[in-house]
Backbone as ProteinMPNN parsed JSONL, in Angstrom:
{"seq_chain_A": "XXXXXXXXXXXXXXXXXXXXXXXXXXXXXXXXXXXXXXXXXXXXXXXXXXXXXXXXXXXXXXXXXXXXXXXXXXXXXXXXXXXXXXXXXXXXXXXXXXXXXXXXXXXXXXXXXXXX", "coords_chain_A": {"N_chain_A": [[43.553, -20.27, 26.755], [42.902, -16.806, 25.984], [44.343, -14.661, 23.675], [46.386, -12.101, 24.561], [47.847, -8.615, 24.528], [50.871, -6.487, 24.264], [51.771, -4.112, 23.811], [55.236, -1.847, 23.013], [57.509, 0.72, 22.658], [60.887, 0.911, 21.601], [63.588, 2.422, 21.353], [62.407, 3.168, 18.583], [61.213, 1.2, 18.04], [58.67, -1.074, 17.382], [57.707, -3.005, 20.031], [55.657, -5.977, 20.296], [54.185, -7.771, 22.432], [53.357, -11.114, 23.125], [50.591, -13.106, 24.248], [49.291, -16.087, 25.148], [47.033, -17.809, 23.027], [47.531, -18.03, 19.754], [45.218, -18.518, 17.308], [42.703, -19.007, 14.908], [40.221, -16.845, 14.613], [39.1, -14.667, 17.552], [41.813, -13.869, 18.747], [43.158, -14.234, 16.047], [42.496, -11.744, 14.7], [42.451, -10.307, 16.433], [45.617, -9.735, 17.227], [46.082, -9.217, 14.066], [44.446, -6.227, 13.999], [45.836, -4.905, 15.233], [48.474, -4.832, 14.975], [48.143, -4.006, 12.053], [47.534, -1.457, 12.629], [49.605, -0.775, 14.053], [51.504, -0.671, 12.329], [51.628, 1.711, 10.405], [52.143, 3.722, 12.191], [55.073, 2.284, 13.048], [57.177, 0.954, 11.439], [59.249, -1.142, 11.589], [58.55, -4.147, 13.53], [58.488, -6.148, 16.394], [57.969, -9.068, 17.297], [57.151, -10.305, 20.342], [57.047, -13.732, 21.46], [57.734, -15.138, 23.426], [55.439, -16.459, 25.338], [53.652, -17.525, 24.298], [51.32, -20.173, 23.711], [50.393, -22.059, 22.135], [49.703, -21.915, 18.606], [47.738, -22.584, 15.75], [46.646, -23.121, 12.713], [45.042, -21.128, 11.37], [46.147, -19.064, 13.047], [48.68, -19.467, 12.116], [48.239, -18.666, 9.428], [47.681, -15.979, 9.988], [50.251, -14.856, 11.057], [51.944, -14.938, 8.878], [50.622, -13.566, 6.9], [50.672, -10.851, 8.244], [53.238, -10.483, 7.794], [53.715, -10.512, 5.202], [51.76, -7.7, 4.844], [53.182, -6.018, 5.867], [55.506, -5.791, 4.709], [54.951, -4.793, 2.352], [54.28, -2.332, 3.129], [56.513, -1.512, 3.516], [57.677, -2.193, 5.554], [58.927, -4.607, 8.194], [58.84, -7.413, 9.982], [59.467, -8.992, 12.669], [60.576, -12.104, 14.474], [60.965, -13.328, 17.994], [61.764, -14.927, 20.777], [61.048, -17.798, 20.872], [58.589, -19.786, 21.504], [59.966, -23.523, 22.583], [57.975, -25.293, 21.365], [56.704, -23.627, 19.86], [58.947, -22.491, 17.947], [59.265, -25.795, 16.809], [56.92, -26.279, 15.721], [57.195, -23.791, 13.361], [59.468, -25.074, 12.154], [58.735, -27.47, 11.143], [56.686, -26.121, 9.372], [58.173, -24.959, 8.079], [58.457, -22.266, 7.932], [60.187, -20.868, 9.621], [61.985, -20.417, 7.841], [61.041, -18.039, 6.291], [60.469, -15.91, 7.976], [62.548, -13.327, 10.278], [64.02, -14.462, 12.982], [64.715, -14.396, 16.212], [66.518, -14.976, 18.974], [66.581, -13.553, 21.313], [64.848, -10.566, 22.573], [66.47, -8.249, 22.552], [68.187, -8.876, 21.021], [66.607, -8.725, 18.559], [66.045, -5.873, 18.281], [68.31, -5.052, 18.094], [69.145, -5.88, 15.641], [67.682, -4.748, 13.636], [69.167, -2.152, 13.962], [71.853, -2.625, 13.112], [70.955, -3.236, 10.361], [70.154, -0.304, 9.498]], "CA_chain_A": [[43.824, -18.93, 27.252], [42.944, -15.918, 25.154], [45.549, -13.974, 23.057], [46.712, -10.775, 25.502], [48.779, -8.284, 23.42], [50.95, -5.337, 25.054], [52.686, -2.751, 23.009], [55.795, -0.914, 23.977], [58.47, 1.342, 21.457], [61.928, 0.772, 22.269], [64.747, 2.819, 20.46], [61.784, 3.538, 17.73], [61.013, -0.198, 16.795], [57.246, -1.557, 18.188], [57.629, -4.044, 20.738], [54.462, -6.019, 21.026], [54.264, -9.374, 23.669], [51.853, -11.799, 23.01], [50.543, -14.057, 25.815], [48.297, -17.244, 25.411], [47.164, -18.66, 21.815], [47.22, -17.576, 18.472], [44.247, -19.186, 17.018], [41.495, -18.751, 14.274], [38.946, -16.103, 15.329], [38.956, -13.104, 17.627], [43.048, -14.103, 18.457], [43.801, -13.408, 15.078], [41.684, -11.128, 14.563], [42.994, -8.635, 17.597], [47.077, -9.657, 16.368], [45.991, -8.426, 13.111], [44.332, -5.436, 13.654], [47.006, -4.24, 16.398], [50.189, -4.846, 14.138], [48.389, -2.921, 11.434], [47.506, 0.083, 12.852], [51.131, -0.426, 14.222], [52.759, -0.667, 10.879], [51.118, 2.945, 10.185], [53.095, 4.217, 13.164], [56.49, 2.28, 13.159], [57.104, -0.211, 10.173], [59.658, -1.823, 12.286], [58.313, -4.399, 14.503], [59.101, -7.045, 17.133], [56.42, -9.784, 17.77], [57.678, -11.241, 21.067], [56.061, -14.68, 20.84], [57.561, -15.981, 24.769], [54.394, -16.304, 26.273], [52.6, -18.23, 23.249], [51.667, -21.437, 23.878], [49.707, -22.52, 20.88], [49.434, -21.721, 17.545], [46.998, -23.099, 14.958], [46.854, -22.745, 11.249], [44.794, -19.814, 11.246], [47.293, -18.331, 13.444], [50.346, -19.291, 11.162], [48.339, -17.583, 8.217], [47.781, -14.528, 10.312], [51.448, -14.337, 11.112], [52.279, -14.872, 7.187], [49.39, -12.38, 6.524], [51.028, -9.935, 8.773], [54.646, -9.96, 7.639], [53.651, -9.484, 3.627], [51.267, -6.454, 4.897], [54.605, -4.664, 6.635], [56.545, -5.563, 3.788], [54.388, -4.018, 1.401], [53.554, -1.121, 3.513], [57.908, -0.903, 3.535], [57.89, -2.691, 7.113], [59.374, -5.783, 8.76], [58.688, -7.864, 11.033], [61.002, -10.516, 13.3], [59.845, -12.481, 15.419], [61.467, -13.683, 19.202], [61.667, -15.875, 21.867], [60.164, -18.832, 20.396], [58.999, -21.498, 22.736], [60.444, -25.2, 21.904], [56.595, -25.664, 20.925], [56.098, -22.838, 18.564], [59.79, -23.21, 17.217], [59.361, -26.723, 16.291], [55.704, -25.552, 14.429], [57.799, -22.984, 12.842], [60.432, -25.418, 11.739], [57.993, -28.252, 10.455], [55.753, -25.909, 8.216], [59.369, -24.208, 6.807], [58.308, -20.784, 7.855], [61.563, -20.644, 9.91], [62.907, -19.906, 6.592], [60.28, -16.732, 6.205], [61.041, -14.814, 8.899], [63.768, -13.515, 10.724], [63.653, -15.031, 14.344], [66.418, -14.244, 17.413], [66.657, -15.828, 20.392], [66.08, -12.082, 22.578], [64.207, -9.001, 22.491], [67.322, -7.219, 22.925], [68.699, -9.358, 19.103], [65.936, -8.482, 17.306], [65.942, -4.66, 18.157], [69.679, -5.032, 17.313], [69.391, -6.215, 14.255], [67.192, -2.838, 12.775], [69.957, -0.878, 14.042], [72.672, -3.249, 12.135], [70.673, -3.285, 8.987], [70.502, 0.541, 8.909]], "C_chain_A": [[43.774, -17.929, 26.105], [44.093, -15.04, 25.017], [44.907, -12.434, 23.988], [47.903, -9.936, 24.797], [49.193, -6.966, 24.307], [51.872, -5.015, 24.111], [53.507, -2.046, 23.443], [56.921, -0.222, 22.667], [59.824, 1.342, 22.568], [62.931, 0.696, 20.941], [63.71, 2.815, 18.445], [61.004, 2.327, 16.999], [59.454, -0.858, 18.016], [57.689, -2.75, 18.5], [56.592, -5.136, 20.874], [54.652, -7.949, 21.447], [53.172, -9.626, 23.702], [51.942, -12.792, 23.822], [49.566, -15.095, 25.413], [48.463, -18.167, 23.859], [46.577, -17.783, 20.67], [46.188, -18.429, 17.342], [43.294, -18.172, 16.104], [40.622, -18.2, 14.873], [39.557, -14.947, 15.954], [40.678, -12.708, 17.526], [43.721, -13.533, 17.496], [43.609, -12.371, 14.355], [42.114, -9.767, 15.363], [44.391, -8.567, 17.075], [46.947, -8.853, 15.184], [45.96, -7.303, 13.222], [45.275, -4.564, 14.572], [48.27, -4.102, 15.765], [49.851, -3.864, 12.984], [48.483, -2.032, 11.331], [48.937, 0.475, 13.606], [52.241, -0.133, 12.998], [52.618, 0.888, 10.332], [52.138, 3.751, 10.699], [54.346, 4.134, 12.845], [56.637, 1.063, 11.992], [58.522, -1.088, 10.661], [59.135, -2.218, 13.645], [58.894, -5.702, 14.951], [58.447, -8.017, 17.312], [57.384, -10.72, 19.05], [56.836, -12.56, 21.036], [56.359, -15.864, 22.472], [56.566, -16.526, 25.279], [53.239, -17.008, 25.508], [52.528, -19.641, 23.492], [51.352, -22.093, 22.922], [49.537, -21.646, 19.833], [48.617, -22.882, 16.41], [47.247, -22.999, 13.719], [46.439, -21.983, 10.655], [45.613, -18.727, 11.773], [48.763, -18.075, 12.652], [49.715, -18.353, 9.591], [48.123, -16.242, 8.738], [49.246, -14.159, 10.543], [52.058, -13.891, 9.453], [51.978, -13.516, 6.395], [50.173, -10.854, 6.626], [52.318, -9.434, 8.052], [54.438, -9.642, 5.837], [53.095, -7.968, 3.637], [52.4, -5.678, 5.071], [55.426, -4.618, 5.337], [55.934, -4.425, 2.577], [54.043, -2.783, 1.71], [55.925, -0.533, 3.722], [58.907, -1.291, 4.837], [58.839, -4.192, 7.377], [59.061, -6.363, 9.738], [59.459, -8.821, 11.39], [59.917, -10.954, 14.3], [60.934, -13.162, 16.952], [61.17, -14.21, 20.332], [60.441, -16.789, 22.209], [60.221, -19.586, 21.732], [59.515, -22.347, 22.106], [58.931, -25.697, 21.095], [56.568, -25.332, 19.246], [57.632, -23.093, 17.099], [59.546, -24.496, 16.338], [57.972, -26.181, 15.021], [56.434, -25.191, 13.044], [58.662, -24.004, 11.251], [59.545, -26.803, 10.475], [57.274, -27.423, 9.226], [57.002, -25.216, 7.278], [59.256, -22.73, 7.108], [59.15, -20.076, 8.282], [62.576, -19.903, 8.836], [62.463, -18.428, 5.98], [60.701, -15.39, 7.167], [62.204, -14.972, 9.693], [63.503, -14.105, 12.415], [64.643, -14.7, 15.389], [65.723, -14.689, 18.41], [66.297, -14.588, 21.419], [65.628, -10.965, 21.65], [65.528, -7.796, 21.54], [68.03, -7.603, 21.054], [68.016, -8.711, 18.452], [65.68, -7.193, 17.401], [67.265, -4.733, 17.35], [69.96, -5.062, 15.651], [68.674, -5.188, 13.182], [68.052, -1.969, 12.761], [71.517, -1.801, 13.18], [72.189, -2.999, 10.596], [70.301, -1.944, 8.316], [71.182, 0.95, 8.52]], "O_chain_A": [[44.582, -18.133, 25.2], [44.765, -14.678, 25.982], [43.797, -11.914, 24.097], [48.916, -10.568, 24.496], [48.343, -6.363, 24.961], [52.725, -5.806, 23.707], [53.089, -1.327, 24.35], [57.009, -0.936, 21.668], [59.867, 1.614, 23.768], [63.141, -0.144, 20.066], [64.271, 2.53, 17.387], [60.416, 2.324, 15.918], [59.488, -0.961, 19.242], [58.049, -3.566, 17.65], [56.608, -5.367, 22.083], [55.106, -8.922, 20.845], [52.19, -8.975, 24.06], [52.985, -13.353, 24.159], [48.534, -14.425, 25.374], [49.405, -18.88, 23.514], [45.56, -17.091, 20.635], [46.818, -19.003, 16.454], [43.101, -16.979, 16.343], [40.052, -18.847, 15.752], [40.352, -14.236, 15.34], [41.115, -11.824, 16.79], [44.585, -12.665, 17.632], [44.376, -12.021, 13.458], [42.101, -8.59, 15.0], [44.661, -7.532, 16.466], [47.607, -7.815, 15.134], [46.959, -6.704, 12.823], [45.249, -3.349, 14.379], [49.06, -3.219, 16.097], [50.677, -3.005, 12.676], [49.127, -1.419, 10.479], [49.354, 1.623, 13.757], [53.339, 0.413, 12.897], [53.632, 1.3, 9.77], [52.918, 4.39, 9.993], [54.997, 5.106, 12.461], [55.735, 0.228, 12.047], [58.837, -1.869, 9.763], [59.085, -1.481, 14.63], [59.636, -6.357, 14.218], [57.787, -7.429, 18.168], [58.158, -11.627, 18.745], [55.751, -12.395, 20.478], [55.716, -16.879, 22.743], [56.986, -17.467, 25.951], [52.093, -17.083, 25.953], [53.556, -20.318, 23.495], [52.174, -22.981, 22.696], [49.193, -20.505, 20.143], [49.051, -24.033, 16.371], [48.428, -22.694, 13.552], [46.902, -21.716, 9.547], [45.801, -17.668, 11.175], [49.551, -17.133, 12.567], [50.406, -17.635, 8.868], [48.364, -15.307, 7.974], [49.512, -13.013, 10.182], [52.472, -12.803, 9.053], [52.633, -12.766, 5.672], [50.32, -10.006, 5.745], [52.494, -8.253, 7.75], [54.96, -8.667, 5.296], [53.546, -7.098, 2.893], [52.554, -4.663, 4.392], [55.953, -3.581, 4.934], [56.52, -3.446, 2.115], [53.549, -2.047, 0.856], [56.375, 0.581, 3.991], [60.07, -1.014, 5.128], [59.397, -4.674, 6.391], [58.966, -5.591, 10.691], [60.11, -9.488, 10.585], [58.886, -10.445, 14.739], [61.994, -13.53, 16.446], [60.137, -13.831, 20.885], [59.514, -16.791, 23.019], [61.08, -19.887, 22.562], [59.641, -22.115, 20.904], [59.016, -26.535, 20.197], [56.495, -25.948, 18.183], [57.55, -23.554, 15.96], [59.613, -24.322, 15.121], [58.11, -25.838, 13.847], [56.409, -25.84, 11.998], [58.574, -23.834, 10.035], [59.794, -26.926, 9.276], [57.253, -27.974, 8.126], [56.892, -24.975, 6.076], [60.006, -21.973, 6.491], [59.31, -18.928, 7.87], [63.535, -19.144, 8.973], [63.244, -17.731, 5.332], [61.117, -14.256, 6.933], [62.817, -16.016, 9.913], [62.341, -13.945, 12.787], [65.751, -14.944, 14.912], [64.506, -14.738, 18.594], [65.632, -14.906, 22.405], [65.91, -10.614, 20.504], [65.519, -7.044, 20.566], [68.252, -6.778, 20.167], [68.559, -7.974, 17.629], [64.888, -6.92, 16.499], [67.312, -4.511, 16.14], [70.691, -4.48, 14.849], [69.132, -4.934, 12.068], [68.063, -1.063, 11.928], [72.189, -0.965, 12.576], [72.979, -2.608, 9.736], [70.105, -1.899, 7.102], [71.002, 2.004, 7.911]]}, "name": "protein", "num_of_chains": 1, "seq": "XXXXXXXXXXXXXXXXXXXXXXXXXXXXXXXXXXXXXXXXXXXXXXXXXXXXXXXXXXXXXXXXXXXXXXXXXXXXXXXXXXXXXXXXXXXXXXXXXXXXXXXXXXXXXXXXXXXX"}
């Protein structure tokens, strides 16, 4: 199933819900260029990740990819509502330890407005 990406701002922080698989090629390729021209905009973002069923290893370096660009551009990124799939991924390559992760939408807006 091809990566489906929807964008929404909520309380100033970019929402964006990704649907299918994060994979090598156009996948990471559309994630990319959608988060950067988001980081331009709002340098706080959300990557919901519910709706992901697969991830690859081109996909885990586009996520990687992504969260040094925000940082360096002054940004952040979290990520939320891991499947048990992508979680475990997460937890095996250590990247768990890279980013911040919450269990809801509603956490990981929270937590921008805590850390201002």
């Amino acid at each position: 199933m091809q990566l489906k990406l929807a964008t929404q701002t909520k309380d100033g922080i970019l929402v964006v819900d990704c649907s299918g698989r994060i994979v090598f090629g156009e996948e990471s390729s559309l994630l990319r260029e959608t988060v950067k021209k988001a980081v331009s905009e709002s340098n706080r973002i959300v990557l919901n990740l519910g709706e992901v069923n697969y991830i690859d290893s081109g996909g885990l370096g586009t996520l990687v990819a992504l969260r040094t660009s925000a940082q360096n551009a002054g940004g952040t990124i979290k990520l939320t509502n891991l499947t048990k799939r992508v979680g475990d991924l997460l937890q095996v390559t250590k990247l768990l330890t890279v980013f911040d992760v919450y269990s809801s939408e509603a956490e990981a807006i929270a937590s921008f407005r805590e850390a201002a």
